[in-house]
C-alpha positions as CSV (number, residue, x, y, z in Angstrom):
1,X,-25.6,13.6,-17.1
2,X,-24.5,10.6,-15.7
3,X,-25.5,10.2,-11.8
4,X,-22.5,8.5,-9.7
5,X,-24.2,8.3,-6.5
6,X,-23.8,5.4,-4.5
7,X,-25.2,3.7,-1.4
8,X,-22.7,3.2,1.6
9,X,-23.3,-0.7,0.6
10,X,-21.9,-0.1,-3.0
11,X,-18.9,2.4,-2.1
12,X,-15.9,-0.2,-2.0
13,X,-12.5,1.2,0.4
14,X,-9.9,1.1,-2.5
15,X,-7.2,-1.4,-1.3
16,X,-4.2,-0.4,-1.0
17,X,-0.8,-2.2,-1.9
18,X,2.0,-2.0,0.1
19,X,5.1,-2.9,-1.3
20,X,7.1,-4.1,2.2
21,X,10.5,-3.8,0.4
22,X,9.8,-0.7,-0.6
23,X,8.5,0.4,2.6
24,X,12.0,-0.9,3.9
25,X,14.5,1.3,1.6
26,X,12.3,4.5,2.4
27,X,12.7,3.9,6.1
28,X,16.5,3.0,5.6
29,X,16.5,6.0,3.3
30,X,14.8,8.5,6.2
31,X,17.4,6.9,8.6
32,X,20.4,8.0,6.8
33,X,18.8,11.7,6.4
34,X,18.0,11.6,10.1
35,X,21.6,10.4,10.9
36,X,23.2,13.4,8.5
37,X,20.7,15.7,9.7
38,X,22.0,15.0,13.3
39,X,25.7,14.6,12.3
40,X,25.3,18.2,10.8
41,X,24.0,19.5,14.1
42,X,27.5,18.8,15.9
43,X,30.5,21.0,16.1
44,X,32.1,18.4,13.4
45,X,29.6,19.1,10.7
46,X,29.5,16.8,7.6
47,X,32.3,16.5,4.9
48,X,31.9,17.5,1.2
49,X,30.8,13.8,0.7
50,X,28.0,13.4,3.2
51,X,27.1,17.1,2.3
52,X,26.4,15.7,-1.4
53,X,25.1,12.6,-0.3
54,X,22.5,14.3,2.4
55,X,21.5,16.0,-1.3
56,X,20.6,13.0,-3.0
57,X,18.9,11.7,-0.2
58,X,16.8,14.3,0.1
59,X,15.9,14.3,-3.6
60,X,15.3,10.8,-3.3
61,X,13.1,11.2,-0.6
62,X,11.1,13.6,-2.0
63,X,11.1,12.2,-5.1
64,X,8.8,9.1,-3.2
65,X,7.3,10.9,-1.3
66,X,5.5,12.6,-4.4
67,X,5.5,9.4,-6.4
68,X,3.6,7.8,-3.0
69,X,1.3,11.0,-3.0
70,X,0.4,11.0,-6.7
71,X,-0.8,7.6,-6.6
72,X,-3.3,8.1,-3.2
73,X,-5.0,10.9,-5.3
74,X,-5.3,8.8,-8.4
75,X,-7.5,6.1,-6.4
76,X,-9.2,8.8,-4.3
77,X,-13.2,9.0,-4.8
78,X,-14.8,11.9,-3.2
79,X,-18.5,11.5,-2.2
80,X,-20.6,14.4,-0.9
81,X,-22.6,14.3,2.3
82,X,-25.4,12.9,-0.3
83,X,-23.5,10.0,-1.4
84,X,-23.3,11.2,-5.1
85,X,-19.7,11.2,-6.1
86,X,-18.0,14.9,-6.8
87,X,-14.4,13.2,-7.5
88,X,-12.6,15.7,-9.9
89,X,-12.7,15.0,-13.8
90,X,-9.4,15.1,-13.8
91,X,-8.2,12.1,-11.4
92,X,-11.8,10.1,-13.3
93,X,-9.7,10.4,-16.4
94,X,-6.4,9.4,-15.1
95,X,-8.4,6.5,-13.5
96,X,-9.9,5.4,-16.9
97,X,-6.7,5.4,-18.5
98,X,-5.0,3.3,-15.8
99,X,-8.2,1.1,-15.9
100,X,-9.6,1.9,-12.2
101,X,-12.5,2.6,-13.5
């Protein structure tokens, strides 16, 4: 058995990448929802359009939010109060194959 423990001074904070144009669509993209959502609310309501556009918004959205979520738990290392690592074989293998390990 291989021990993965490691001292405070060896554990590195994964770094995170933040693509700022991507960052920028998703909060343009949240806007819009926000502004349907809203739009909705009044006595107007939304037409057939922004009732199929609010749709693909939202499946949009969710559809980075889950991409943006998958990808923190593929970095993630989990250490126990020991300092010995205890991250899931699963996520070590789908490191190893996208060579994080």
């Amino acid at each position: 058995m291989v021990d993965n423990s490691r001292s405070e001074k060896e554990h590195k904070e994964p770094e995170f990448v933040v693509d700022e144009d991507e960052q920028a669509k998703n909060e343009a993209l949240r806007a819009r929802i926000n502004e349907l959502a809203a739009k909705q609310k009044t006595s107007k309501g939304l037409t057939e359009a922004e009732k199929k556009e609010q749709k693909q918004l939202r499946q949009k959205f969710l559809e980075n939010f889950r991409k943006t979520f998958r990808s923190q738990v593929e970095i993630l290392q989990v250490f126990d109060k020991n300092g010995k690592e205890v991250t899931p074989k699963k996520v070590i293998d789908i490191q190893k194959k996208k060579g994080l390990r």
